[in-house]
Structure formats: C-alpha cells, structure tokens
DRENSE-536073 format. One record per residue (C-alpha): residue number from 1; residue in one letter; x, y, z. Coordinates in Angstrom, 2 decimals, padded with zeros to 5 digits. Each point is the difference from the previous one (the first is absolute). Example, Ala and Ser with C-alpha at 12.3 -4.5 7.8 and 13.67 -1.06 7.14 Angstrom:
<nodes>
num residuo c1 c2 c3
1 A 012.30 -004.50 007.80 .
2 S 001.37 003.44 -000.66 .
</nodes>
This chain:
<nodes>
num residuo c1 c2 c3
1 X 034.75 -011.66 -010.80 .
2 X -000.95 -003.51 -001.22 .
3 X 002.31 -001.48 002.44 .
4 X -001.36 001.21 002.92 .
5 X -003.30 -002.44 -000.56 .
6 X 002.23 -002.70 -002.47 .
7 X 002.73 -002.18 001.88 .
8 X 000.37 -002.06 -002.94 .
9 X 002.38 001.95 -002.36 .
10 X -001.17 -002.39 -002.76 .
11 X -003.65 001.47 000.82 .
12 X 001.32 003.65 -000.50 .
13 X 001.54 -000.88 -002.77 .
14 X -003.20 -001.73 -002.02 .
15 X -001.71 002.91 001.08 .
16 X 002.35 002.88 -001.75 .
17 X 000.40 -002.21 -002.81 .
18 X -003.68 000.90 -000.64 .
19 X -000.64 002.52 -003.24 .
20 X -001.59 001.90 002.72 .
21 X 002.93 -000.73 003.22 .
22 X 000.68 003.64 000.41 .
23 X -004.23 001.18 000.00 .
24 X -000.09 -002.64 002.39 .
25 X 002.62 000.69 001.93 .
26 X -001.47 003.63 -000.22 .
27 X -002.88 -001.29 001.53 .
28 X 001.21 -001.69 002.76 .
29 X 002.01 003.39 001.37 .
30 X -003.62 001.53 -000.28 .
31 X -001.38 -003.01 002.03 .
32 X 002.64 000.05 002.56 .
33 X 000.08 003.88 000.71 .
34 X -004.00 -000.02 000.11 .
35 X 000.29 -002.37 003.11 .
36 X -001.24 -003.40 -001.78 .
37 X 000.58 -003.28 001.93 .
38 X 002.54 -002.24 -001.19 .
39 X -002.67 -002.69 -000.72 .
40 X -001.50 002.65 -001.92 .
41 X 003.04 000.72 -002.14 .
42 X 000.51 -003.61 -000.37 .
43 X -003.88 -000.37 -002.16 .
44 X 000.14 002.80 -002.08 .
45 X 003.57 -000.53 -001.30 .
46 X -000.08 -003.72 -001.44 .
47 X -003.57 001.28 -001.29 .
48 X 001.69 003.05 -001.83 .
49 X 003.00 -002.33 -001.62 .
50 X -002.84 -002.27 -001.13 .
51 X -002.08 003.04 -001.48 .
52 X 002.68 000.85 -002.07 .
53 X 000.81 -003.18 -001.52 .
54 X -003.89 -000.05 -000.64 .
55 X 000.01 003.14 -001.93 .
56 X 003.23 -000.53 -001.74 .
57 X -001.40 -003.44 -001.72 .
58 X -002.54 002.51 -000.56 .
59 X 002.05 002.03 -002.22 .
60 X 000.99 002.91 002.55 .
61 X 003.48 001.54 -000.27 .
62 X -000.82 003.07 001.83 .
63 X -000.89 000.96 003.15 .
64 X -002.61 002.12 -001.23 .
65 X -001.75 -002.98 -001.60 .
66 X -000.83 -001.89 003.10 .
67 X -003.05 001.49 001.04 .
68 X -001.92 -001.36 -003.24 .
69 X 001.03 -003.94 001.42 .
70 X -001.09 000.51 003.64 .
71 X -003.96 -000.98 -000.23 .
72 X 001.30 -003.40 -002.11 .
73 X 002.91 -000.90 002.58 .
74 X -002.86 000.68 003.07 .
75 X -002.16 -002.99 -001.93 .
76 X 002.37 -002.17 -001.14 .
77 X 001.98 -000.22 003.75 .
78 X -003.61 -000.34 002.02 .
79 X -000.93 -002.45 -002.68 .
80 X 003.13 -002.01 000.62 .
81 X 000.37 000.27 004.37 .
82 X -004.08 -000.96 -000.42 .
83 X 000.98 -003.89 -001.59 .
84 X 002.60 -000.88 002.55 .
85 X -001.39 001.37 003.45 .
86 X -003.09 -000.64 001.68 .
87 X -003.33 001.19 000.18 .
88 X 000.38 003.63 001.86 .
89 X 003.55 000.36 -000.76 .
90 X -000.51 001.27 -003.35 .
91 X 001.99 003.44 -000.08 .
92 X -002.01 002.94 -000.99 .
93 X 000.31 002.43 -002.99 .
94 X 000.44 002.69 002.18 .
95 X 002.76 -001.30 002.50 .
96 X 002.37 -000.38 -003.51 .
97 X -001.30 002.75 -002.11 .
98 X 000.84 002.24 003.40 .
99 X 003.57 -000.49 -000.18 .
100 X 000.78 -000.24 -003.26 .
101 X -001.92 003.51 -000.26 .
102 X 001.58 001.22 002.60 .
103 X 003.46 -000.73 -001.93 .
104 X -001.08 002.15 -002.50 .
105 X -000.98 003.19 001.02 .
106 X 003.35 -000.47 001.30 .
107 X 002.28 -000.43 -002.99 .
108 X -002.50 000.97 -002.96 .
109 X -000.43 003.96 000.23 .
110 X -003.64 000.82 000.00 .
111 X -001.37 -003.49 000.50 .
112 X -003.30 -000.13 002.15 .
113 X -001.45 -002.97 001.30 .
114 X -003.60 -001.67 000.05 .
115 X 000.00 000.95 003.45 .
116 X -002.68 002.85 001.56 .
117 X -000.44 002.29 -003.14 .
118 X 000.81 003.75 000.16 .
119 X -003.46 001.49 -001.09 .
120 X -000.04 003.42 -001.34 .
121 X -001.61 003.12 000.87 .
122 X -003.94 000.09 -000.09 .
123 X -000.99 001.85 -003.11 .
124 X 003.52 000.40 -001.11 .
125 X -000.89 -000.21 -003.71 .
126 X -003.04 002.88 000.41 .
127 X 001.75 001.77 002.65 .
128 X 003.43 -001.03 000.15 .
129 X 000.89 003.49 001.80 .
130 X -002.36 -000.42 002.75 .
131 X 002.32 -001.16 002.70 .
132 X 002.84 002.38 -000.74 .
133 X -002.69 002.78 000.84 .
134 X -000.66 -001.12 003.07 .
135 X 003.69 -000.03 000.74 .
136 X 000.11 003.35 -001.73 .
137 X -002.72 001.52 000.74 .
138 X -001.45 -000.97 003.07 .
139 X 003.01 -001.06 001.62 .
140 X -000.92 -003.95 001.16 .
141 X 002.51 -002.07 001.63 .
142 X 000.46 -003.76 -001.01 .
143 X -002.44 -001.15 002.24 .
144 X -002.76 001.74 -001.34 .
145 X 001.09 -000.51 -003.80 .
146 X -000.70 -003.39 000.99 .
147 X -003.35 000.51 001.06 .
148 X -001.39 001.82 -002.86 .
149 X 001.62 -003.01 -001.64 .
150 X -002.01 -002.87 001.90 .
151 X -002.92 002.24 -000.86 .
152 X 000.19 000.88 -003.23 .
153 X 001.02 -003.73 -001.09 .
154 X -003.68 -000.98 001.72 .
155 X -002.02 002.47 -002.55 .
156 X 002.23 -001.10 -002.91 .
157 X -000.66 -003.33 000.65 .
158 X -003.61 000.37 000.19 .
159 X 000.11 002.47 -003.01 .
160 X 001.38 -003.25 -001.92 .
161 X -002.60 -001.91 001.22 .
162 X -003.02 001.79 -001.10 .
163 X 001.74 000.69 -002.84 .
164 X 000.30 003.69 -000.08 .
165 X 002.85 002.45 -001.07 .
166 X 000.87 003.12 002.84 .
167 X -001.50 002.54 -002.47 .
168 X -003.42 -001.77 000.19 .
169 X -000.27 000.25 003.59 .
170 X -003.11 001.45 001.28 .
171 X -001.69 000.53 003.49 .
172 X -001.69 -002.80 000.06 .
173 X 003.16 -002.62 -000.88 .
174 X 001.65 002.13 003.25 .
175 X -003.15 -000.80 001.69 .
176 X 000.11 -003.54 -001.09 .
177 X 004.03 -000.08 000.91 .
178 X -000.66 001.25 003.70 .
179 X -002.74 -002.65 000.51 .
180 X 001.99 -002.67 -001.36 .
181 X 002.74 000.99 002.42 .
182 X -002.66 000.09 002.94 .
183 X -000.99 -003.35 -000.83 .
184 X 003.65 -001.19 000.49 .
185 X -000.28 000.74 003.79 .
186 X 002.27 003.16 -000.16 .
187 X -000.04 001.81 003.56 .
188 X -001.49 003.37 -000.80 .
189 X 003.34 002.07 000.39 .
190 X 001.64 -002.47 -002.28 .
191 X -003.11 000.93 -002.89 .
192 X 000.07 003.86 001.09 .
193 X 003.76 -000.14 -000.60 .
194 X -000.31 -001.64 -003.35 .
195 X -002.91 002.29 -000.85 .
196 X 002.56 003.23 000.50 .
197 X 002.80 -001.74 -002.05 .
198 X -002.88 000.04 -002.62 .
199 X -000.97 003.19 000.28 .
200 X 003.70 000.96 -001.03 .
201 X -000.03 -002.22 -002.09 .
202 X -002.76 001.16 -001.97 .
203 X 000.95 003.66 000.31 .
204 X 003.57 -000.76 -001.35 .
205 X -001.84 -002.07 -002.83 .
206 X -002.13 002.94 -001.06 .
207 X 002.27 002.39 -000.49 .
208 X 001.97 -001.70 -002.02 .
209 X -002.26 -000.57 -002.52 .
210 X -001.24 -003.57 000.82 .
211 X -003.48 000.59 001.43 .
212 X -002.04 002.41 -001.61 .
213 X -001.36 001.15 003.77 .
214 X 001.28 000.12 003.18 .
215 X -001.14 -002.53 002.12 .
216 X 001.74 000.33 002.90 .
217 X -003.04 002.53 001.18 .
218 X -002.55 -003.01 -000.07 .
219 X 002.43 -002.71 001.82 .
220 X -001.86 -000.72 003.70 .
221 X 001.41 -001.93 002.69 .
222 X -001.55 -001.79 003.39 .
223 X 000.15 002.41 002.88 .
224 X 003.05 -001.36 002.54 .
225 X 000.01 001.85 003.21 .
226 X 003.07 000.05 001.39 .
227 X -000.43 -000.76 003.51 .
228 X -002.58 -002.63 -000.62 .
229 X 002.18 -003.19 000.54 .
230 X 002.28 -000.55 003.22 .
231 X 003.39 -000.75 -000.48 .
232 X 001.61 -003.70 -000.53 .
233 X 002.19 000.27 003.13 .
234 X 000.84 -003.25 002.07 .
235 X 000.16 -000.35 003.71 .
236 X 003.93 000.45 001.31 .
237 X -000.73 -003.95 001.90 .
238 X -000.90 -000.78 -004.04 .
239 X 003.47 001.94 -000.87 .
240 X 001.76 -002.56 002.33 .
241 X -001.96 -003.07 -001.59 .
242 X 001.47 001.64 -003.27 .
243 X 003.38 000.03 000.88 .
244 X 000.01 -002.80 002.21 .
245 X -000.69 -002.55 -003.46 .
246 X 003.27 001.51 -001.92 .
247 X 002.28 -003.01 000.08 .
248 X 003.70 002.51 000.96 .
249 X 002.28 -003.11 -000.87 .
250 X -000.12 000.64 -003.92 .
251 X 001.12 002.64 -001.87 .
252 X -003.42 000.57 -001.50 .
253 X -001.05 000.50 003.33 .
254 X 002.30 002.41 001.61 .
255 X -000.90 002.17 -002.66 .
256 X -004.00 -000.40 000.22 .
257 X 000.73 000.59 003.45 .
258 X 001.83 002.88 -000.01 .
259 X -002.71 001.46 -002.61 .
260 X -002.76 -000.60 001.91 .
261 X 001.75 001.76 002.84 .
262 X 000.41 002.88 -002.31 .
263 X -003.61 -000.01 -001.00 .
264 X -001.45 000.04 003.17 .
265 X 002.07 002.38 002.32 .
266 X 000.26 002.79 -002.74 .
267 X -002.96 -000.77 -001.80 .
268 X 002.06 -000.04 -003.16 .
269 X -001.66 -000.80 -003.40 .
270 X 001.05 -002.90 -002.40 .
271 X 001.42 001.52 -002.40 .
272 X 002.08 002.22 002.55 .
273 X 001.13 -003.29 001.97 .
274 X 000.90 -001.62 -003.70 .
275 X 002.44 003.76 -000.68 .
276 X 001.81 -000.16 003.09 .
277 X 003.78 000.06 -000.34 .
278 X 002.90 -000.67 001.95 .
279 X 001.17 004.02 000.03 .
280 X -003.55 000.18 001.34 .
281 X 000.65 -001.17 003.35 .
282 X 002.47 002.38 002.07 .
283 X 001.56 -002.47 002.41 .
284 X 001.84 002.68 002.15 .
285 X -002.63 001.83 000.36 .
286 X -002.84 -002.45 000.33 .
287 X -001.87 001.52 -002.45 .
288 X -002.27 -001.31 -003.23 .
289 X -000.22 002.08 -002.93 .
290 X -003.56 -000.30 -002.47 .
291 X 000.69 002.50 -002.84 .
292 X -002.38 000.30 -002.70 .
293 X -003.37 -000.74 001.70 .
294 X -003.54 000.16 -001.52 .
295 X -000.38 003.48 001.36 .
296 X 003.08 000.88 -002.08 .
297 X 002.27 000.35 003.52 .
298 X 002.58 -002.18 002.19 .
299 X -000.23 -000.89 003.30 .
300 X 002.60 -000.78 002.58 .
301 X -001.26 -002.16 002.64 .
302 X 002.34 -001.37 003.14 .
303 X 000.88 -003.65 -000.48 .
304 X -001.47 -002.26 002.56 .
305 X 002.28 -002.48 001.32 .
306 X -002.09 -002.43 -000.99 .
307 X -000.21 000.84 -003.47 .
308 X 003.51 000.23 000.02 .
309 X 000.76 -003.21 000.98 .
310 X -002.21 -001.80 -002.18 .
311 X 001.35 001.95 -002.96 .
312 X 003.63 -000.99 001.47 .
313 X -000.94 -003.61 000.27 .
314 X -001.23 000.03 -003.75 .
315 X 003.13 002.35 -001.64 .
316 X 002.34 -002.33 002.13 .
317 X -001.67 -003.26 -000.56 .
318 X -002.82 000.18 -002.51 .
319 X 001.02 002.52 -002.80 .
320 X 001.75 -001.57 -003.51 .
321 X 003.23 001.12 -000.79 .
322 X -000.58 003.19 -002.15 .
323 X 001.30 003.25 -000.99 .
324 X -003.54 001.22 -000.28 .
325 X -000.60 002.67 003.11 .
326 X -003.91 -001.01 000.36 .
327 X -000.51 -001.93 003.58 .
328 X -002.31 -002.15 -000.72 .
329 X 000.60 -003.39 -003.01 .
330 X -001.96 -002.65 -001.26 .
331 X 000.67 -003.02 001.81 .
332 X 000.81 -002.38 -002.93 .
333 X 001.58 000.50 -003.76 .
334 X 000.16 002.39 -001.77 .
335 X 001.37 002.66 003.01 .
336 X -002.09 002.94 -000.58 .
337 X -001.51 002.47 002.43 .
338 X -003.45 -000.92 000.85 .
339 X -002.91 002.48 -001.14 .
340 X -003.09 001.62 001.67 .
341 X -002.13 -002.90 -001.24 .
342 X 002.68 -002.60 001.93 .
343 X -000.08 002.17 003.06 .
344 X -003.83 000.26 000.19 .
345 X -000.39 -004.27 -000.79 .
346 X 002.64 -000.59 002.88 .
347 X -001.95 001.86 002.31 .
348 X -003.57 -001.83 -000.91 .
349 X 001.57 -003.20 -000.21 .
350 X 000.61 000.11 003.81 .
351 X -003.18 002.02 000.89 .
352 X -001.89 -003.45 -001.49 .
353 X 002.87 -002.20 001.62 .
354 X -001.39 001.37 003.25 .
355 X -003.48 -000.07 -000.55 .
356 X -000.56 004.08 000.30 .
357 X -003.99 001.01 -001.10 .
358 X 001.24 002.75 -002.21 .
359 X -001.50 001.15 -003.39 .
360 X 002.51 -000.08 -002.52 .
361 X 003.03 -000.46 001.43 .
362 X 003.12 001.22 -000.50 .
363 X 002.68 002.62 000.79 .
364 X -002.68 002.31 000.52 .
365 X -001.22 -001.84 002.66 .
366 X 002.52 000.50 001.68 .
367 X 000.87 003.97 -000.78 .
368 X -003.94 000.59 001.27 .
369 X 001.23 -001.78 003.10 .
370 X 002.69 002.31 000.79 .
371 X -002.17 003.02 -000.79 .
372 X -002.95 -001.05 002.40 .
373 X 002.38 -000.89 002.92 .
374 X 001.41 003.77 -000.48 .
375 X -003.62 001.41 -000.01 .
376 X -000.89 -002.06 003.16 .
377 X 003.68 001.34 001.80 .
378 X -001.89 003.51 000.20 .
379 X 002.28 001.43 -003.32 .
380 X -001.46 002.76 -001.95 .
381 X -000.79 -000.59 -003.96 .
382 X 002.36 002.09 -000.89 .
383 X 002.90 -001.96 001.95 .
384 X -001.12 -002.90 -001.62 .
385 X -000.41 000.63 -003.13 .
386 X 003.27 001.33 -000.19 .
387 X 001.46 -003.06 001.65 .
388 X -001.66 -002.39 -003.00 .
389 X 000.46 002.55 -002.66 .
390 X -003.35 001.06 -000.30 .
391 X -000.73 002.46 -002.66 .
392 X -002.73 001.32 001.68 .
393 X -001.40 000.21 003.26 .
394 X -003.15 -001.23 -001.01 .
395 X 001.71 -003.34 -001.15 .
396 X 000.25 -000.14 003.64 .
397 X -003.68 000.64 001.37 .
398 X -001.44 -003.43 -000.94 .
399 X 002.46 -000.97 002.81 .
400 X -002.04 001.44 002.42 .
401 X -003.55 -000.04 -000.41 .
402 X -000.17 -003.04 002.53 .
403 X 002.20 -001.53 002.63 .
404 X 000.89 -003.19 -001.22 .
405 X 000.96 -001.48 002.84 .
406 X -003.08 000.81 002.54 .
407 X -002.23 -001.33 -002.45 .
408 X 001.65 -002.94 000.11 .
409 X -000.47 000.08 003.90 .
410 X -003.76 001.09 -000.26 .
411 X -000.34 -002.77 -002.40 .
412 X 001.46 -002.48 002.26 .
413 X -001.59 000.44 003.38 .
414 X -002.75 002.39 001.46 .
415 X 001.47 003.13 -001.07 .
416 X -000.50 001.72 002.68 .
417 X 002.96 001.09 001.90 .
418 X 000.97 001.47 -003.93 .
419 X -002.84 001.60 -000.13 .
420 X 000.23 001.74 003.06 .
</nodes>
C-alpha cells in the first residue's frame, strides 16, 4: 500500500524500518479505503513515523504505550514548526493531534480520542435503567430515546447548578426548571415536549424509590394549539431559486441535488432521504421504496424522471467508490453515508444561498412544501398524508386551514378577483 503514494523505494523503505512500519502501514490501508486524498496520505504518514520515534526516545516499546506520549509530541512539534515559519503559519495542536489520533483508534484496540466526547445517559448513576424502560416498556424508537435524552441532560444540568441531588426535587425547583427553560427562548411545543419527557421522568423516578412522591401529577406545560402556526412551506418559483444555486459540476453537488429533488417531490424527511439505499430504488419498475417511516409503514412512490436522473448523474458521477448500499456519501474523507443532520444542513445551506424568507430552514422546509402544493392540487388529507407518511390525518390539517398561495395574491394586489 505504501507504494501507491511513495515512488521513492528508499522512502518506503525508511518508513517500514520504523518500530511502528507495519501500524503505519496499517494506517495508510485505512486511509486509502476511507477515500483520503493522496495529499492527505502524504501529511499524516511522515507525521506518524515521526510520532513514533518521539515516543520511543520516550521509552515506548509497545504499541499500547503511545497514547500516554501524544499531548507531549502535539507541543513539542507546534513548538518547533512555530520558530522557523512565519507569523500565521504556525500549525495548530489540533491539525497534528488529529492524525496522530486518528492512527490510534486504528491500531490501539479501545483507544478514544480528545475528539467530541461520548456523554452518558442523563441520570445514569440514579437511574441507570431508565432508558432501557422506555425501550422496554414503552416501546420508543431511537429518535425519541434521543429526545428524552436532550431533555433530561437540560434538568441535570441545571440540577448541578443549583446544587441539588434528584431526590430533593420539589415543585417548586420543576417550577424554577420550566422558567429557566422559558427564559432560553424555547418555542412552546419544544417546552411542552420537554415538560412530558419530565413527567415520565418523574413517574419512572418515583417508583423506583428515588422521590418520595410522585411528581409527575404537578408537572404543567404552556398550552400549544396545534393549528395555531401556518406551515414553513416555500413558493414552487422559491423551489426553482433553490435548485437553481446547486453548483451540478461537483460531486458534492450532484448529490445535494438529487436530495433536494427527493425532498421536495415526495416530501421525504431527513432522516428518510439520509436511509435510502440502492435496493431502494426499483429501476425496472420506476419505483422508490421508503420502508420504515415515522408512522411505522413504507411507501412506494413512482420515480419521477427527474429524480431519476439526478440520482443517475450522482451514482454515475458523484458517489465514492463503496461497497456500502446507502445512496447518498459525504463528499470528502472519511466515505461515510451522510446523516439526517447532513441532509437537513444541505438543504438550509441553499435555502440561505438563495435568499428564501423562511423560519428555520431546513429539510422541513422543503417536506411542508410538497405537502401544501398537494393540499392546493384539490387532494384529500387522507391521500396526503399517506403520500408523506403521516401518522395521522390530523398531522395533515394544519395544511389546510389557509390557502397559501391566494394570500399571497390578496397580499400582493387588490384582492379582489380572489375574493370573488
């Protein structure tokens, strides 16, 4: 492998004659089949070879041992680029450390990095069984596990900062928690939903033994009427702004292309656009498969030549080399399929690239889209809430307590001919 980004066999040679030649050479497979750039590969390996002899004047002889000399190599290299280069072209701690980490969790078993930390569970010492009862028990899905636990890491947090233990909580700390919350300019669904992850919270809590009461009884929450807001849809002229500011000629955006396509003329959600796979789309048939949707169904929709082509253009064109069946990649190193969170940034990156008024964009904006122009083509709620996976039918009424569109017309001239 080291001669595919080494001419020099001399260089190739140095390089294995390292104590740690093979965990580099280890490392550079793992480089090379995650998609890095040979300029990439290039960095990290002299940076690894020096690493090693670092630790090894160090006293390492094992593998194991050279996670103890990382932090000291980091200083000393910075330290030493920083006298001989200019003002601004001092190399940071992070663009070394990230390598050399990186090295390590692959050829030292059970290394982590200093990267993003993997928090635990809320209240896993007090309640460490809390989350596998709402698996258990109450039958959540992922998605909601993580909810409870964006919640419940708020009230811990402000637990530990008033400096009280769960069994000590009272009505008025809740009390105090909710306001605290409001005061953080929480919409009111997003409080009433953390006020009902409490409320299980607290139930859970008293029966096993840790509060003496059950205070899920005295949790209150902000009335949120469902109908109250109108939906963030976009006008289809907007849509074509949208697309129209996707640069096609890279790979990165074929694919944002093709996804926005996919959000838009199926009203598909994020993390159903981030799922898709390649036995998902029926090419003979001209069909696209969504299993597993919110509402706990598929859907099979007809693929729009459109959509098709765009997805075409980015599988033929776009898509990294992979044995992975997901569509859709990240667009640089490491290849990995992209997530909900990637899908839904994509899609409000080019709702600000085109200037769209929207409140909180995202891929949202662009499923609410879909659903309105479906309302205003004369479909019934059902029918559309069975196109967008709609659990309900109600999910579907906010959709059309106005028309959207002749509004917008009243809005912009006399109104009268709408009117009429």
């Amino acid at each position: 492998m080291l001669e595919k980004y080494f001419v020099r066999p001399q260089t190739v040679d140095r390089i294995r004659a390292s104590w740690i030649g093979a965990e580099v050479e280890r490392y550079v497979g793992w480089l090379d089949g995650h998609g890095y750039a040979a300029r990439c590969v290039l960095w990290r390996v002299p940076l690894a070879v020096a690493f090693g002899e670092f630790a090894r004047t160090r006293g390492a002889r094992t593998v194991e041992e050279l996670p103890e000399h990382v932090e000291p190599f980091v200083a000393g290299w910075v330290a030493a680029r920083h006298r001989h280069r200019r003002v601004g072209g001092r190399p940071s701690a992070r663009e070394v450390r990230g390598p050399i980490e990186q090295m390590l969790t692959v050829v030292v078993p059970g290394f982590v990095g200093s990267g993003r930390s993997h928090r635990p569970e809320p209240f896993v010492d007090t309640l460490p069984a809390f989350f596998e009862y709402l698996v258990a028990e109450r039958g959540l899905r992922p998605a909601s596990l993580r909810n409870y636990e964006h919640h419940l890491r708020h009230f811990e947090n402000y637990l530990a900062r008033i400096g009280a233990e769960l069994g000590e909580v009272s009505p008025p700390i809740l009390s105090a928690f909710i306001a605290d919350r409001a005061v953080a300019g929480l919409a009111r669904t997003t409080l009433r939903d953390g006020c009902g992850v409490l409320r299980v919270f607290l139930r859970y809590a008293h029966r096993e033994g840790v509060l003496r009461s059950d205070l899920s009884a005295v949790m209150e929450w902000p009335q949120a009427y469902r109908l109250s807001d109108i939906p963030r849809s976009i006008t289809w002229s907007e849509v074509r702004d949208v697309l129209a500011g996707v640069d096609r000629r890279s790979p990165a955006g074929k694919r944002d292309y093709a996804i926005l396509l996919l959000l838009v003329s199926y009203g598909l959600r994020g993390r159903e656009v981030a799922a898709l796979t390649l036995d998902d789309i029926d090419w003979k048939r001209e069909r696209l498969a969504v299993p597993e949707r919110k509402a706990g169904h598929s859907t099979a929709f007809p693929l729009s030549a459109t959509v098709g082509e765009a997805i075409i253009d980015y599988l033929r064109h776009g898509r990294p080399k992979t044995d992975s069946r997901r569509v859709f990649f990240r667009a640089v190193a490491p290849v990995e399929p992209i997530g909900p969170a990637a899908v839904s940034a994509r899609a409000r990156h080019y709702l600000l690239k085109a200037g769209v008024p929207v409140v909180r964009p995202g891929s949202h904006t662009l499923r609410h889209t879909c659903v309105q122009r479906l309302v205003e083509a004369d479909f019934s709620l059902k029918t559309i809430g069975d196109f967008v996976g709609h659990r309900s039918a109600k999910s579907t009424e906010i959709y059309a307590k106005v028309a959207v569109e002749s509004l917008r017309e009243v809005a912009l001239g006399d109104g009268e001919e709408v009117l009429a």
